[in-house]
mmCIF file of the N, C-alpha and C atoms, coordinates in Angstrom:
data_MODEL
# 
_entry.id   MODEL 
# 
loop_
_atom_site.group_PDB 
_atom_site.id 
_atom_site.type_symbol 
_atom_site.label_atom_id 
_atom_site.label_alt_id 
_atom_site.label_comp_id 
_atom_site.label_asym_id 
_atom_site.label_entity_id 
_atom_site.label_seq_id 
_atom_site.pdbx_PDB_ins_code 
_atom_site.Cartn_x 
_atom_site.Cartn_y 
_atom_site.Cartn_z 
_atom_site.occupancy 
_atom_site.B_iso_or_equiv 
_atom_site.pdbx_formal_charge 
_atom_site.auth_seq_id 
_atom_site.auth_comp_id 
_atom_site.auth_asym_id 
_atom_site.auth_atom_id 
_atom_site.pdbx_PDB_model_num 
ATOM 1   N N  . UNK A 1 1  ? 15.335  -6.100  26.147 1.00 0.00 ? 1  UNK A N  1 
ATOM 2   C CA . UNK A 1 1  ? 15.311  -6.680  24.798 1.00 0.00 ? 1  UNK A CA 1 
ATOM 3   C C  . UNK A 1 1  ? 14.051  -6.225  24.058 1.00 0.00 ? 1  UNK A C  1 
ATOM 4   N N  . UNK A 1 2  ? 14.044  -5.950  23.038 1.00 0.00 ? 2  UNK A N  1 
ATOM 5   C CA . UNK A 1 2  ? 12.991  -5.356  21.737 1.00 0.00 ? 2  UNK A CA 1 
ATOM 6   C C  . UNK A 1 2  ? 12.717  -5.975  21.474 1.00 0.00 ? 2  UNK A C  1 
ATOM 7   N N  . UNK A 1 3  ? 10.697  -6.085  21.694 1.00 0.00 ? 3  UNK A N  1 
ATOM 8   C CA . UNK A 1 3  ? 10.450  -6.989  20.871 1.00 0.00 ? 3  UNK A CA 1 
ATOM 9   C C  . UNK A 1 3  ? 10.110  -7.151  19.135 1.00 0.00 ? 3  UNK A C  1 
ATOM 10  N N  . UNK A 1 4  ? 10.520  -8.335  18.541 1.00 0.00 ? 4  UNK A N  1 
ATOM 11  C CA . UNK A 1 4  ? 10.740  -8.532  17.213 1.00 0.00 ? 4  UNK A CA 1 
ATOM 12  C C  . UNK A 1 4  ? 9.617   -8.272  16.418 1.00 0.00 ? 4  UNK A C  1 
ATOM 13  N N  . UNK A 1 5  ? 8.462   -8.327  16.794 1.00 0.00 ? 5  UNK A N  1 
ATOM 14  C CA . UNK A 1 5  ? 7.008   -8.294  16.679 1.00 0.00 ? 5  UNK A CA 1 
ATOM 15  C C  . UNK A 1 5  ? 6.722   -6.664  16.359 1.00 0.00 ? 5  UNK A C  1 
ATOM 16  N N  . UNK A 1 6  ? 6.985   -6.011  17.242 1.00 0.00 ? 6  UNK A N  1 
ATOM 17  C CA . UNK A 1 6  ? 6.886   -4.442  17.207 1.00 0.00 ? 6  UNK A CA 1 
ATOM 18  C C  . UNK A 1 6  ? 7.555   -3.967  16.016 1.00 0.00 ? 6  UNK A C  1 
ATOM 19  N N  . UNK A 1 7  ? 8.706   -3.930  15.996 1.00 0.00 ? 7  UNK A N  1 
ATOM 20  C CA . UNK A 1 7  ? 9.602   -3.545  14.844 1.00 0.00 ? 7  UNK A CA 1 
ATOM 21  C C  . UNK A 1 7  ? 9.444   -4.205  13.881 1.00 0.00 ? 7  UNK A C  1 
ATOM 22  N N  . UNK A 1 8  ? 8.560   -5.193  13.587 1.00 0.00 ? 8  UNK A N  1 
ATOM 23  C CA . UNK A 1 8  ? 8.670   -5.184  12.213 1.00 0.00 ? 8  UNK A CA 1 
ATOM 24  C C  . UNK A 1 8  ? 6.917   -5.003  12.005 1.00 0.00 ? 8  UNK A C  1 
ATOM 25  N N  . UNK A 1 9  ? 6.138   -4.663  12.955 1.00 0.00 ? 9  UNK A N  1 
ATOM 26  C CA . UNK A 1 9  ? 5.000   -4.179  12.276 1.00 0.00 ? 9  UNK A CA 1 
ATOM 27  C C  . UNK A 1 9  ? 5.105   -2.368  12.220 1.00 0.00 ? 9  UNK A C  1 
ATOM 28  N N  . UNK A 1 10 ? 6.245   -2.007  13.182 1.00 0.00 ? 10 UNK A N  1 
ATOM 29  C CA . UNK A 1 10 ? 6.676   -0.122  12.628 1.00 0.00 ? 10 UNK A CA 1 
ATOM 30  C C  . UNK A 1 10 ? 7.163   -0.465  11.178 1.00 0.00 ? 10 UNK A C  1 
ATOM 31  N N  . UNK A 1 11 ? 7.883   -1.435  11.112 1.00 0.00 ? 11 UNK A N  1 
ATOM 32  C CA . UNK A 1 11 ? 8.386   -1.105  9.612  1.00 0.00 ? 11 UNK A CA 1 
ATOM 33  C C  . UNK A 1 11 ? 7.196   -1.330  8.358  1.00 0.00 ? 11 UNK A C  1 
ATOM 34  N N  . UNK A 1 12 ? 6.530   -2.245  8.948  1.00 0.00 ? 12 UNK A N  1 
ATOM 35  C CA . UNK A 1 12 ? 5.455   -2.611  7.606  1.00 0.00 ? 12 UNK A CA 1 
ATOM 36  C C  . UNK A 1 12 ? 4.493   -1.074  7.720  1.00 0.00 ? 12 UNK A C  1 
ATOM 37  N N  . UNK A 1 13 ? 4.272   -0.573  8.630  1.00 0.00 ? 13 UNK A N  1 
ATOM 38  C CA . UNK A 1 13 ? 3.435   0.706   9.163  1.00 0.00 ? 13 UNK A CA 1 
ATOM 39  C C  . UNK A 1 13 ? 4.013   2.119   8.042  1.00 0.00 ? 13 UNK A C  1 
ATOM 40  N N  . UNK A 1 14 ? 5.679   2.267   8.030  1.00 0.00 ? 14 UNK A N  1 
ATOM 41  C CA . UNK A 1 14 ? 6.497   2.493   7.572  1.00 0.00 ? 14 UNK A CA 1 
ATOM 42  C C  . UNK A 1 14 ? 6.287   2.439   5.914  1.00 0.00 ? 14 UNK A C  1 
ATOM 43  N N  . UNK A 1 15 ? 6.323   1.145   5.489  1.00 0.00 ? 15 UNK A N  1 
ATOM 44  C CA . UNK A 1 15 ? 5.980   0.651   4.167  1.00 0.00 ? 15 UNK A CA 1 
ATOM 45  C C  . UNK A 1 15 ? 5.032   1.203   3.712  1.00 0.00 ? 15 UNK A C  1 
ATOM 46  N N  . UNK A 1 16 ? 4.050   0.903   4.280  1.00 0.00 ? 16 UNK A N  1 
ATOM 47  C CA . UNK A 1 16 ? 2.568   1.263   4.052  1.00 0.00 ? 16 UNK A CA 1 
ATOM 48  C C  . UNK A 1 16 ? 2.214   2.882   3.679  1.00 0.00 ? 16 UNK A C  1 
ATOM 49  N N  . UNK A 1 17 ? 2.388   3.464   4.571  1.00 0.00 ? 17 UNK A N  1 
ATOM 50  C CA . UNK A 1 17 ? 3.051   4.796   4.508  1.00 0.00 ? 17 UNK A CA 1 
ATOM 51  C C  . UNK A 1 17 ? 3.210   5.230   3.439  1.00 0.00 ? 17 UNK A C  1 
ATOM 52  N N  . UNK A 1 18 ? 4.271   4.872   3.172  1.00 0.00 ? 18 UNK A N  1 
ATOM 53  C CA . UNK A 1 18 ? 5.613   5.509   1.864  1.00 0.00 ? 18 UNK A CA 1 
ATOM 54  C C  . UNK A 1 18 ? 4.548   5.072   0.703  1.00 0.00 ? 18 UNK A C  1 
ATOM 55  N N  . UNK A 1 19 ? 3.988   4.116   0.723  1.00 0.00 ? 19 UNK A N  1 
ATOM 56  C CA . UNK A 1 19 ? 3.659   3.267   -0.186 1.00 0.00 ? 19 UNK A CA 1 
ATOM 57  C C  . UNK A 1 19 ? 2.307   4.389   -0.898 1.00 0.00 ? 19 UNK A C  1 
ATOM 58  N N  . UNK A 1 20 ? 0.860   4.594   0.538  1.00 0.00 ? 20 UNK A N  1 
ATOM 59  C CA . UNK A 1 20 ? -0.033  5.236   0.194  1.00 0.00 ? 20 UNK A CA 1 
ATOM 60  C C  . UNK A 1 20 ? 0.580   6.728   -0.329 1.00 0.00 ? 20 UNK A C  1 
ATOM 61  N N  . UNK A 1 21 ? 1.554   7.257   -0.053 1.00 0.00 ? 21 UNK A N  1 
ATOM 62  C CA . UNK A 1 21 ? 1.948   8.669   0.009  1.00 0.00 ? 21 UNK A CA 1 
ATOM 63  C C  . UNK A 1 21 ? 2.208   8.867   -1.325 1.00 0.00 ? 21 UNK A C  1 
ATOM 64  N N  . UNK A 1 22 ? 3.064   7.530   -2.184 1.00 0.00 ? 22 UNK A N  1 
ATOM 65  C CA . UNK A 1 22 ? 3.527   7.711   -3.637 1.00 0.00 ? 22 UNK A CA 1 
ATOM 66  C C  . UNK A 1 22 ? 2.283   6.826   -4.331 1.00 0.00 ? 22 UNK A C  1 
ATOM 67  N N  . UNK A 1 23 ? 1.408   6.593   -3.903 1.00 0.00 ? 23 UNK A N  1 
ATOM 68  C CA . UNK A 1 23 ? 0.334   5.959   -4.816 1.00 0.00 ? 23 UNK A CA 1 
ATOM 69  C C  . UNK A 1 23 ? -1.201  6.301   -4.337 1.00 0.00 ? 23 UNK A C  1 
ATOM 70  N N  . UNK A 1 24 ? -1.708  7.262   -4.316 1.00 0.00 ? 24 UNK A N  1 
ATOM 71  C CA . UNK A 1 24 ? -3.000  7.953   -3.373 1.00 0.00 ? 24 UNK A CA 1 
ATOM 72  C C  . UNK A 1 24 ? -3.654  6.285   -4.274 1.00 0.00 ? 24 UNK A C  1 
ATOM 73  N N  . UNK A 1 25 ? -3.707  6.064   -5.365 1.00 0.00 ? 25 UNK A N  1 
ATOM 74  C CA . UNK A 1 25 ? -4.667  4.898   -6.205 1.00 0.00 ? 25 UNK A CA 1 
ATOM 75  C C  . UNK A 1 25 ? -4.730  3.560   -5.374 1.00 0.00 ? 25 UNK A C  1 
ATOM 76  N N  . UNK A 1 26 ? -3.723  3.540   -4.298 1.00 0.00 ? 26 UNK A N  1 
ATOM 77  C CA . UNK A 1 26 ? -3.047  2.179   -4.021 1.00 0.00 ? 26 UNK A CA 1 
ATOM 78  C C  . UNK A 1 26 ? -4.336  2.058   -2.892 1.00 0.00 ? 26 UNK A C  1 
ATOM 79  N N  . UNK A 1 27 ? -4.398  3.036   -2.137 1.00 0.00 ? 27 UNK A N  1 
ATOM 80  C CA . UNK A 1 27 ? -5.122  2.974   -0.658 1.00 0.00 ? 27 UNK A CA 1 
ATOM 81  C C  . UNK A 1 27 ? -6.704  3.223   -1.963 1.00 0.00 ? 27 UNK A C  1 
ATOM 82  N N  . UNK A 1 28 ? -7.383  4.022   -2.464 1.00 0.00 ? 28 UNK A N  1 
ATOM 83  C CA . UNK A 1 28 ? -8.549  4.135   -2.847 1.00 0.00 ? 28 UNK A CA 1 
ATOM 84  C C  . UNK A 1 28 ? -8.779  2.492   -2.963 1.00 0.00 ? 28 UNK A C  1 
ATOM 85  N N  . UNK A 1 29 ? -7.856  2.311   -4.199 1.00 0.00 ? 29 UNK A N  1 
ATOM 86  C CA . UNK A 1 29 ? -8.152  0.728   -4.210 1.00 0.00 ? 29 UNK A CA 1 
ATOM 87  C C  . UNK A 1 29 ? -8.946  -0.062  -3.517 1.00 0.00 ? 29 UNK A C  1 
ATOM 88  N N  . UNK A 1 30 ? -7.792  -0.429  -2.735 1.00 0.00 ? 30 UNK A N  1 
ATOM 89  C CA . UNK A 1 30 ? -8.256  -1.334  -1.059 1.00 0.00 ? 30 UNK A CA 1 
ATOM 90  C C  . UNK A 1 30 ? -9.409  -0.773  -0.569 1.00 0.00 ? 30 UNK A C  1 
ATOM 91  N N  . UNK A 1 31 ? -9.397  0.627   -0.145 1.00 0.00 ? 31 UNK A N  1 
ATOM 92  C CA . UNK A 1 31 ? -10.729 0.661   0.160  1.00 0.00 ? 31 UNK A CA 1 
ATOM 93  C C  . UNK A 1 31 ? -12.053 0.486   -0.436 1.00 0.00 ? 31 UNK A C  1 
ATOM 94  N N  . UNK A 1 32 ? -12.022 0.819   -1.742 1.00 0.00 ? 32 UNK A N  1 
ATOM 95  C CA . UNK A 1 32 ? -12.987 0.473   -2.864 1.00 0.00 ? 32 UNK A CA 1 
ATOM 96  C C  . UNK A 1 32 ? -13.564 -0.858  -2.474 1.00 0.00 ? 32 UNK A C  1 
ATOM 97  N N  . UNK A 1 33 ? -12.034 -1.642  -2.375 1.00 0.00 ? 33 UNK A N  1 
ATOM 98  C CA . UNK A 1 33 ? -12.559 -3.442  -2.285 1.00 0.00 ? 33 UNK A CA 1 
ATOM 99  C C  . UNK A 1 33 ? -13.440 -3.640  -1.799 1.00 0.00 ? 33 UNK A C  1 
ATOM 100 N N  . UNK A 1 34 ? -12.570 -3.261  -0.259 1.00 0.00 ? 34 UNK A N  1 
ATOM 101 C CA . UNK A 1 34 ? -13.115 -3.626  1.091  1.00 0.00 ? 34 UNK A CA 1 
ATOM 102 C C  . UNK A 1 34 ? -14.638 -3.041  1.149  1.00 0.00 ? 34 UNK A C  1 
ATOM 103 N N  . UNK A 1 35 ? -14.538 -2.160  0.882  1.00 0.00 ? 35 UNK A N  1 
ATOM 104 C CA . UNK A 1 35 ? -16.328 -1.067  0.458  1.00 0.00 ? 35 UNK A CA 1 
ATOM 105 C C  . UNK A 1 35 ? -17.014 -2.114  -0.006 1.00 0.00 ? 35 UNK A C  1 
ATOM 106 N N  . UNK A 1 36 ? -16.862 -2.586  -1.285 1.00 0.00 ? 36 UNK A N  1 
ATOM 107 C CA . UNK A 1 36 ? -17.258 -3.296  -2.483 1.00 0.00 ? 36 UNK A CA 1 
ATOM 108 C C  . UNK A 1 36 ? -18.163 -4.804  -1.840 1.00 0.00 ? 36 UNK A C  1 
ATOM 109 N N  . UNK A 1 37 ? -16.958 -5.425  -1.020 1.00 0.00 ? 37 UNK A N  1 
ATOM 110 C CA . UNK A 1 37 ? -17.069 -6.825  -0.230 1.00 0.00 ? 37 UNK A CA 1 
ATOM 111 C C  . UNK A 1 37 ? -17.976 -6.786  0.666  1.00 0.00 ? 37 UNK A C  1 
ATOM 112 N N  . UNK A 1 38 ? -18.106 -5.631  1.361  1.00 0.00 ? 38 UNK A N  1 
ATOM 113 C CA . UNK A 1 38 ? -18.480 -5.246  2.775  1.00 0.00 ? 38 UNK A CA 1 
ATOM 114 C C  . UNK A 1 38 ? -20.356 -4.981  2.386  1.00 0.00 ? 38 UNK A C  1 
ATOM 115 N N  . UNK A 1 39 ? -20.561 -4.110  0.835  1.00 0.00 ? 39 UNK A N  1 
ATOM 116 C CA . UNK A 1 39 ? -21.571 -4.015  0.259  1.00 0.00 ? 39 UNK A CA 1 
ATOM 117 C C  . UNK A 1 39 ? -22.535 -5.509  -0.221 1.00 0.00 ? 39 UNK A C  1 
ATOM 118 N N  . UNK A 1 40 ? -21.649 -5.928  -0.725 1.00 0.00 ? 40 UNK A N  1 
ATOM 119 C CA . UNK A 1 40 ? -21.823 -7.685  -1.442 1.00 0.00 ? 40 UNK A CA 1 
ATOM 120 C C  . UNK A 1 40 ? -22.405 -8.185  -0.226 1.00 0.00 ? 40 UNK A C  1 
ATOM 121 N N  . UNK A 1 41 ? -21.691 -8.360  0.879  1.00 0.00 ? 41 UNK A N  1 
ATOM 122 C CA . UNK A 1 41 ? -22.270 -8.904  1.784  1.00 0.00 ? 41 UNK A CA 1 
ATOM 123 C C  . UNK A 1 41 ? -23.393 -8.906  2.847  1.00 0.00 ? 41 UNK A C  1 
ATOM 124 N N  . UNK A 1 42 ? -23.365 -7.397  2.771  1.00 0.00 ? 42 UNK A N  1 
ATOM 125 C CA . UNK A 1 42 ? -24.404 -6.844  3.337  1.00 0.00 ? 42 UNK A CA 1 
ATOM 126 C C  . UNK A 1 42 ? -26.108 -7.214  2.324  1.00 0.00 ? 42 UNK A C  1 
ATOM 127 N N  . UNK A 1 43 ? -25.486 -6.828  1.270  1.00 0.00 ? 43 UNK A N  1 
ATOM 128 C CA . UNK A 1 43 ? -26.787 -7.214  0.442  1.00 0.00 ? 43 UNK A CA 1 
ATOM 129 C C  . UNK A 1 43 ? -26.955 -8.705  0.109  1.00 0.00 ? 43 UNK A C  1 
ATOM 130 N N  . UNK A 1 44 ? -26.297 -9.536  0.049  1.00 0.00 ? 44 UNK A N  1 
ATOM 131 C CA . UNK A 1 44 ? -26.512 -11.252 0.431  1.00 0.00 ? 44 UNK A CA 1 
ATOM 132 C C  . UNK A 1 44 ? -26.932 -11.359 2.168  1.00 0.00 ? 44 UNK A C  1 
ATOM 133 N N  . UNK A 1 45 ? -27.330 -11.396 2.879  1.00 0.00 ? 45 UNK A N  1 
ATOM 134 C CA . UNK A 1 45 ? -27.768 -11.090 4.373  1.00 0.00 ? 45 UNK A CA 1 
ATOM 135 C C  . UNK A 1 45 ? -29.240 -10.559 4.113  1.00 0.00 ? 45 UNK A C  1 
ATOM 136 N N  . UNK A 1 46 ? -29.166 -9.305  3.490  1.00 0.00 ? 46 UNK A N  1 
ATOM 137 C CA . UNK A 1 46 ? -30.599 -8.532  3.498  1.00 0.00 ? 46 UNK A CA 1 
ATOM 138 C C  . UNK A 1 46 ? -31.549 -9.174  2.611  1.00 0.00 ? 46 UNK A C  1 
ATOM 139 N N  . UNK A 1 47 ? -30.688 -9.803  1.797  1.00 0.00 ? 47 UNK A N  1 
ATOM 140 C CA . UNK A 1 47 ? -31.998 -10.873 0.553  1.00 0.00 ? 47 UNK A CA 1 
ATOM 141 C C  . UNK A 1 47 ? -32.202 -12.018 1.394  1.00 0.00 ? 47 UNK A C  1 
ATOM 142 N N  . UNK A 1 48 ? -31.320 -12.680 2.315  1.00 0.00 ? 48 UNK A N  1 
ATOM 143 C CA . UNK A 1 48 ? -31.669 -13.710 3.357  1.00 0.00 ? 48 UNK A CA 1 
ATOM 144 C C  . UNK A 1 48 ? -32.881 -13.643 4.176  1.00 0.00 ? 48 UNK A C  1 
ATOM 145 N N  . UNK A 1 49 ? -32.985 -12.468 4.773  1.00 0.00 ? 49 UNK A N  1 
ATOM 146 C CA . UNK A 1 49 ? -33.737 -12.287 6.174  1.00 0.00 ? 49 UNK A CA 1 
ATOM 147 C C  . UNK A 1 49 ? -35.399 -11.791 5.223  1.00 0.00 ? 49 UNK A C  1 
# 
């Protein structure tokens, strides 16, 4: 038996995929964010210490 778990994170994998391939803006994005958040936070920490 297959588990249900697997196949539907190939399909979201799948999604994702298709998704970055027809939108290069879609993935910069997210990463921008994540960059962005990851920066924010780092520099709230370094004004802490």
């Amino acid at each position: 038996m297959q588990m249900i778990g697997s196949s539907h994170f190939q399909n979201d994998t799948q999604e994702f995929i298709r998704k970055s391939l027809s939108s290069p803006f879609y993935v910069v994005g997210r990463f921008f964010l994540l960059f962005s958040h990851w920066l924010k936070t780092l520099f709230v920490w370094s004004s802490f210490c």
